[in-house]
C-alpha positions as CSV (number, residue, x, y, z in Angstrom):
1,X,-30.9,1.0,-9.8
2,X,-28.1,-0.2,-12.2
3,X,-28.6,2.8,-13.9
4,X,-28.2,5.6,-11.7
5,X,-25.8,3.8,-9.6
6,X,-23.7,6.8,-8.8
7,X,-27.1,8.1,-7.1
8,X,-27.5,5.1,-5.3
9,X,-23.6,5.2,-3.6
10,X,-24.3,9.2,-3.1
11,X,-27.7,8.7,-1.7
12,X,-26.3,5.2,0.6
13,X,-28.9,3.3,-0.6
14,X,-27.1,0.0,-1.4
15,X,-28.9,-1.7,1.5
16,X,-32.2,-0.6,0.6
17,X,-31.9,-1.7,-3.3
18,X,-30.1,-4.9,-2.7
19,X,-33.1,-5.9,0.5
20,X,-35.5,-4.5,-2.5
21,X,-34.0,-6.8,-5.0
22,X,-33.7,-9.9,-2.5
23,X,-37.2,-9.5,-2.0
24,X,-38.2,-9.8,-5.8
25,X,-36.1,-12.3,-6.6
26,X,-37.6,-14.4,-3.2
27,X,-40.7,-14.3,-4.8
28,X,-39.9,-15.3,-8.2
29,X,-37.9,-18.2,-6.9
30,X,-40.8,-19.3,-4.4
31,X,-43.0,-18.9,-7.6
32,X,-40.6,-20.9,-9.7
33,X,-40.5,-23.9,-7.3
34,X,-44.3,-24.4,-7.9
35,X,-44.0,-24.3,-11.1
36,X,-41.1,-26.7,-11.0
37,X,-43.8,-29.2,-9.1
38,X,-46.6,-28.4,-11.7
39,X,-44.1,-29.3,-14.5
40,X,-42.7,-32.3,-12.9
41,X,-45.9,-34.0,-12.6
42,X,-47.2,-32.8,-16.4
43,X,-43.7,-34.1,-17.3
44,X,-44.6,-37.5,-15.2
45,X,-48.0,-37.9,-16.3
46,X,-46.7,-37.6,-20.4
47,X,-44.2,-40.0,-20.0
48,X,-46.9,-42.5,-18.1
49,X,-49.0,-41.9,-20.9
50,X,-46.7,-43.2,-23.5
51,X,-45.9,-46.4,-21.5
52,X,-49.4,-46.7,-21.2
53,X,-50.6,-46.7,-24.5
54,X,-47.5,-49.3,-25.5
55,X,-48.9,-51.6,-22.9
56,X,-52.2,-51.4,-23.9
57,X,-51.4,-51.6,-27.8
58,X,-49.2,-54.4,-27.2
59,X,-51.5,-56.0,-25.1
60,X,-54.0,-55.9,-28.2
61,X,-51.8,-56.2,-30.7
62,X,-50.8,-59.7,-29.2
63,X,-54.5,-60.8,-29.3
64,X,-55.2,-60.2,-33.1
65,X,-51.8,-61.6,-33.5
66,X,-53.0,-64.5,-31.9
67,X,-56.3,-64.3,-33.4
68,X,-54.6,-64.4,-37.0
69,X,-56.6,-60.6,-37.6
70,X,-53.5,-58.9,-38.6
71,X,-49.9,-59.9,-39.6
72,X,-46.9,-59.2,-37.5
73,X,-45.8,-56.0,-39.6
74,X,-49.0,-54.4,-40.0
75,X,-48.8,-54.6,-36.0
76,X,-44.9,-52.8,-35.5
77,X,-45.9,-50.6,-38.2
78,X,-49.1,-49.0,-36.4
79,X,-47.0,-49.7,-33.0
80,X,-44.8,-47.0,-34.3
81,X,-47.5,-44.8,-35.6
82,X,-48.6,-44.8,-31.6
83,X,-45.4,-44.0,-30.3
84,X,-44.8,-40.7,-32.6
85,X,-48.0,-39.8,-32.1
86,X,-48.1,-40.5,-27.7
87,X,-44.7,-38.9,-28.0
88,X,-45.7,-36.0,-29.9
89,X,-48.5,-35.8,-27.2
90,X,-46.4,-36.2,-24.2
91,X,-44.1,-33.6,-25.8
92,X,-47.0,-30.9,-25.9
93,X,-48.6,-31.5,-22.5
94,X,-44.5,-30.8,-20.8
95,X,-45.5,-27.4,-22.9
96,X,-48.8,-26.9,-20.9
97,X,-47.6,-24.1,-18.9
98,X,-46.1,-22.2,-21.6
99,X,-50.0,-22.1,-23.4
100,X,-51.4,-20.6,-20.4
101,X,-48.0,-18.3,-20.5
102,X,-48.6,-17.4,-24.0
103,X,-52.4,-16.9,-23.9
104,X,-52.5,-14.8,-21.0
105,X,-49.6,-12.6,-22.8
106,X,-51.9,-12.5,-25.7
107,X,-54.6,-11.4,-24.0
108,X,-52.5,-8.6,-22.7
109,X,-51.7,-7.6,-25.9
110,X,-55.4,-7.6,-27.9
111,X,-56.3,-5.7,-24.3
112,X,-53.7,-3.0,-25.2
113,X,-54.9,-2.9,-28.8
114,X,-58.9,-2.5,-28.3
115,X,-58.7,0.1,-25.2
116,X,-60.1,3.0,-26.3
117,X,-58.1,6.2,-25.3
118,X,-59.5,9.1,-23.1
119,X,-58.6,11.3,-26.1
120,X,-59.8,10.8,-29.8
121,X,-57.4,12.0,-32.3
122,X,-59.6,11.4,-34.9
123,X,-62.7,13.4,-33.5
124,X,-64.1,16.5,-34.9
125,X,-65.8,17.6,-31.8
126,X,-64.0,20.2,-29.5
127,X,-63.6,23.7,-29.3
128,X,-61.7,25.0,-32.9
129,X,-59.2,27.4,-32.3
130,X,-59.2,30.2,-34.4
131,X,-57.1,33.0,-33.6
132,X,-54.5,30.2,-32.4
133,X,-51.7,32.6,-31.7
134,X,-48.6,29.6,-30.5
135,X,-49.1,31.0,-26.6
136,X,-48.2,27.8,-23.7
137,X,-49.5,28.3,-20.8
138,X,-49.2,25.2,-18.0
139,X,-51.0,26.5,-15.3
140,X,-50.8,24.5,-11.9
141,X,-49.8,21.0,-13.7
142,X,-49.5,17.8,-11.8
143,X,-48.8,15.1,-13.6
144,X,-47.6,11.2,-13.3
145,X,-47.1,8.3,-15.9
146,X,-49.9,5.8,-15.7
147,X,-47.1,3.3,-15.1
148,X,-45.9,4.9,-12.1
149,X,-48.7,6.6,-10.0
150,X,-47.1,7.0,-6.7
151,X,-43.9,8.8,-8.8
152,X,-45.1,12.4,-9.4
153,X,-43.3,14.2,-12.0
154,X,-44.6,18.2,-12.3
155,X,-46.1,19.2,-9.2
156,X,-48.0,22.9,-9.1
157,X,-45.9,23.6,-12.7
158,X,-46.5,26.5,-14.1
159,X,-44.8,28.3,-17.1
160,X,-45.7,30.9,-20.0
161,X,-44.4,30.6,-23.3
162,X,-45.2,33.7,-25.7
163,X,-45.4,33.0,-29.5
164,X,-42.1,33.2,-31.4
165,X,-40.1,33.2,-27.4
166,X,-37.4,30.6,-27.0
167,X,-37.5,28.6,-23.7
168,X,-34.4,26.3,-22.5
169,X,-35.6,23.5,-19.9
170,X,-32.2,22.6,-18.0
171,X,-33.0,20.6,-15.1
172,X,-30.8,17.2,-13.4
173,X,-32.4,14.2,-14.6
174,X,-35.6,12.7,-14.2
175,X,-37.0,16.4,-13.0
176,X,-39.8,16.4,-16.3
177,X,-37.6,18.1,-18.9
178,X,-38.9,15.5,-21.3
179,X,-42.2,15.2,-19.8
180,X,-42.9,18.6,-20.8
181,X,-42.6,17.9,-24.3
182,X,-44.5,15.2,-24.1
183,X,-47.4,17.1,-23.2
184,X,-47.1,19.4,-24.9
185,X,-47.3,16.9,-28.3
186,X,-50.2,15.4,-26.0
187,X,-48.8,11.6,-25.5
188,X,-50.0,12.0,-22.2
189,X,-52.4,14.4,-20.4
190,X,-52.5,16.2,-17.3
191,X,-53.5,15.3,-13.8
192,X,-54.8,18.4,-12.3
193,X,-54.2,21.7,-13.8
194,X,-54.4,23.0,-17.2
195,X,-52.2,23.0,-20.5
C-alpha cells in the first residue's frame, strides 16, 4: 500500500487499507499480549528458581557447616558456582519462546531447501528439440505466483514471437511485463495454457 500510494488516493481506498491494516495489527497485538503472559510467568518461574536453589543450598550448606564437613570458604565458593550457573539457567528459560521461534523458522528453511521442484533442471528426459528455430508462442496462458493465488497475472495471454523479431512489452505496472520474462527463462510455469 505504501508503495503505490498514489493508486491508493486515486482509487479512494484509504479506508479500506487503513481497516485492512487495523485488522493485522489487532491480531498481532492480541497475539502479543499472550505471549507477554507466557513470558511473564517463564520470566517468574526463572527467577523463583534461583531463590530456590540459594535457600536450599544455604540451608545445606549451614548443616555441613555445622557438621564441621566443609569450611566456610569452600561453602561461598560453591555458593557462587550455584548462582552463575541458576542464573545462567534462569537467563535461558526467559529465552524459551525465542527456541520455539527459531526452530520453527528453521524448519521452514530446511523445508524450503529439501522440496523437490515440479521441474528438474538436471534431467535428461523430455522431448529434445532439434530443429529449435527461437519461435514463442504463449498460447491461452493463465498464470499466478504461488505466493499470491487469488492475484491472477496473464489471463487467456496469447502472443507469437518469430525468430530474429523484436517485441516491446509496454504495459502500467504490475500488468505481467516482467512475468513474461520470467517464463519465458522458466522460474515459474504456467497455469493453464501452453508456452
Amino acid at each position: 500500500t505504501i508503495q503505490n500510494i498514489r493508486t491508493v488516493f486515486q482509487l479512494t481506498k484509504e479506508t479500506h487499507f487503513y481497516d485492512q491494516y487495523s485488522q493485522i495489527i489487532d491480531t498481532i497485538h492480541r497475539s502479543s499480549i499472550k505471549r507477554v503472559h507466557i513470558l511473564g510467568i517463564l520470566f517468574s518461574l526463572a527467577n523463583a528458581a534461583v531463590y530456590f536453589s540459594i535457600a536450599v543450598f544455604v540451608s545445606y550448606g549451614t548443616l555441613l557447616f555445622d557438621n564441621g564437613t566443609v569450611s566456610f570458604e569452600n561453602m561461598l565458593m560453591v555458593l557462587n558456582a550455584v548462582l552463575l550457573a541458576a542464573r545462567t539457567i534462569g537467563q535461558h528459560l526467559s529465552l524459551f519462546p525465542d527456541y520455539g521461534k527459531a526452530i520453527e523458522a528453521a524448519e521452514n528453511i530446511f523445508e524450503l531447501l529439501n522440496r523437490k521442484p515440479t521441474i528438474d533442471n538436471e534431467s535428461k528426459d523430455g522431448l529434445e528439440i532439434t530443429d529449435f528455430t527461437g519461435q514463442l508462442d504463449f498460447e491461452d496462458v493463465y498464470f499466478n505466483y504461488p505466493n499470491r493465488p487469488q492475484s491472477i497475472i496473464l489471463r487467456n495471454f496469447k502472443l507469437n514471437i518469430k525468430p530474429g523479431q523484436k517485441v516491446a512489452l509496454v504495459g502500467t505496472s504490475g500488468c505481467g511485463k516482467s512475468t513474461t520474462i520470467q517464463l519465458i527463462e522458466r522460474f515459474y510455469d504456467v497455469n493453464i495454457g501452453r508456452l
